[in-house]
N, C-alpha and C positions, 0 to 999 in steps of 0.2 A: 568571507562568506563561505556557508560548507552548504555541498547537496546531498542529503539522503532519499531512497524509493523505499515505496511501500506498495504492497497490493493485499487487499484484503478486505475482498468484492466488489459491489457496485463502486464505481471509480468518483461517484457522485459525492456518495456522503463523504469519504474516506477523505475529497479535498475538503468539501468544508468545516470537517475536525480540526484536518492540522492546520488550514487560513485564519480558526481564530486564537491562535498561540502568538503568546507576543513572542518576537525573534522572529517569526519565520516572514522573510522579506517576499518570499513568492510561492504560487504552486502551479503547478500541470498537469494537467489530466492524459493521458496515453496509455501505449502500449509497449510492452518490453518481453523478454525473456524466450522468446520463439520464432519461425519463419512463416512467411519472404520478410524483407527490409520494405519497409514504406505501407504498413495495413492500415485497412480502412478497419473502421466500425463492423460492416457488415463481414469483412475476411475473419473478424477475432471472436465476432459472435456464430460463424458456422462450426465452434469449438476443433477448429482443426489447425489452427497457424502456431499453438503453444504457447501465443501471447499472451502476458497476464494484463486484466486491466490493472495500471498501478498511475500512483499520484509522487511525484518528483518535489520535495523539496527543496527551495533555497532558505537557510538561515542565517541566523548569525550568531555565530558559535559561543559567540563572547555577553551572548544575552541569554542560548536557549541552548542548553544539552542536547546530545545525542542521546545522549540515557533517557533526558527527558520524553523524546519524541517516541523513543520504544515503550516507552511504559504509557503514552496516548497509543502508541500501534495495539500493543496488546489491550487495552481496555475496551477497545470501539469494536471489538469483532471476536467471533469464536473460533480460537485455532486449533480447535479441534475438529472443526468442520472440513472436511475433503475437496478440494472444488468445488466448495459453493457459499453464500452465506445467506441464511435467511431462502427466499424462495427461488433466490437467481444461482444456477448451479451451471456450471461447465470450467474445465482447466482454468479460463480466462478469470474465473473468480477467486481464483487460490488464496491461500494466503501464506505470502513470500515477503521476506527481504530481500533488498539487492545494494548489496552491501558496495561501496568507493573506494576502499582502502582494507589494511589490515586489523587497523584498532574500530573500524564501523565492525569489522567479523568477530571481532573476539568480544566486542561490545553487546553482538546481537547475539552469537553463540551464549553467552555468560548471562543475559536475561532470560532466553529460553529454557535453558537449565535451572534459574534459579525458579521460574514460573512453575515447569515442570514437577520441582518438589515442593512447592506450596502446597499442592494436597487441592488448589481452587478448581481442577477439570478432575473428573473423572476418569477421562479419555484419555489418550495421547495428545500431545501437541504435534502437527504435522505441517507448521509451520517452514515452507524452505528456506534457507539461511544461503544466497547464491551469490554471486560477482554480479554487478549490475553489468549490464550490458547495452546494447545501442536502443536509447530510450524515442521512440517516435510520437510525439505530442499527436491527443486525438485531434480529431475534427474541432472547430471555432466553436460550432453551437454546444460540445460538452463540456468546454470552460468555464470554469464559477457556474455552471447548471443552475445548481439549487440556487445559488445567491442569484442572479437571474430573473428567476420567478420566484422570488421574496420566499425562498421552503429553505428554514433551519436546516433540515436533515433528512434521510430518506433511511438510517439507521434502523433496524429492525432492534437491535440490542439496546 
């Protein structure tokens, strides 16, 4: 089993993208990348703890790429977008990698590059490429959200 983090807005849609890939055994909804240790919901949305909301996968490596799972990172959201996606905007909405190891970095560096010169943004990509860090699972009721109350997607894109 391998774990990769994403963030790349609402923490909602982003899990139920990569939940329906076959390989990935699990996911989590939380918060990473800022201070204090242990945030609630209400601390990451006062945009001031530097938390991103991100989604934690578990896979299995030997059924579902890491390449794969970036090239779903990059299609579900606009990394040209600053702190925000669609209408939900603050730090917490970033969109970042938070890379496990050195081949997740040079994995995640090497698609942003190559995205980069596609010519498909206009913009920059401002995508963070970081070291993941001490991942704090949200609150029970943001787990599976959408699947929850039977909603595919909350995806603006």
């Amino acid at each position: 089993m391998a774990k990769a983090t994403f963030a790349a807005g609402c923490f909602w849609g982003v899990e139920a993208t990569f939940r329906q890939l076959p390989g990935v055994i699990s996911t989590r909804v939380g918060y990473t990348g800022g201070k204090p240790a242990n945030p609630t919901y209400e601390d990451v949305c006062t945009n001031s703890t530097g938390h991103a909301e991100a989604v934690e996968v578990d896979y299995d490596s030997a059924k579902l790429s890491y390449d794969k799972l970036l090239e779903v990172f990059w299609e579900n959201h606009d990394p040209t977008q600053l702190n925000r996606q669609g209408p939900d905007w603050g730090t917490q909405y970033r969109s970042a990698i938070f890379f496990h190891d050195p081949e997740q970095q040079a994995a995640a560096l090497a698609s942003k590059e190559k995205l980069g010169k596609s010519g498909r943004y206009s913009k920059p990509i401002v995508t963070q490429i970081v070291p993941a860090v001490t991942f704090y699972p949200a609150e029970d009721y943001h787990q599976q959200y959408l699947e929850k109350r039977g909603l595919a997607t909350c995806h603006i894109k």
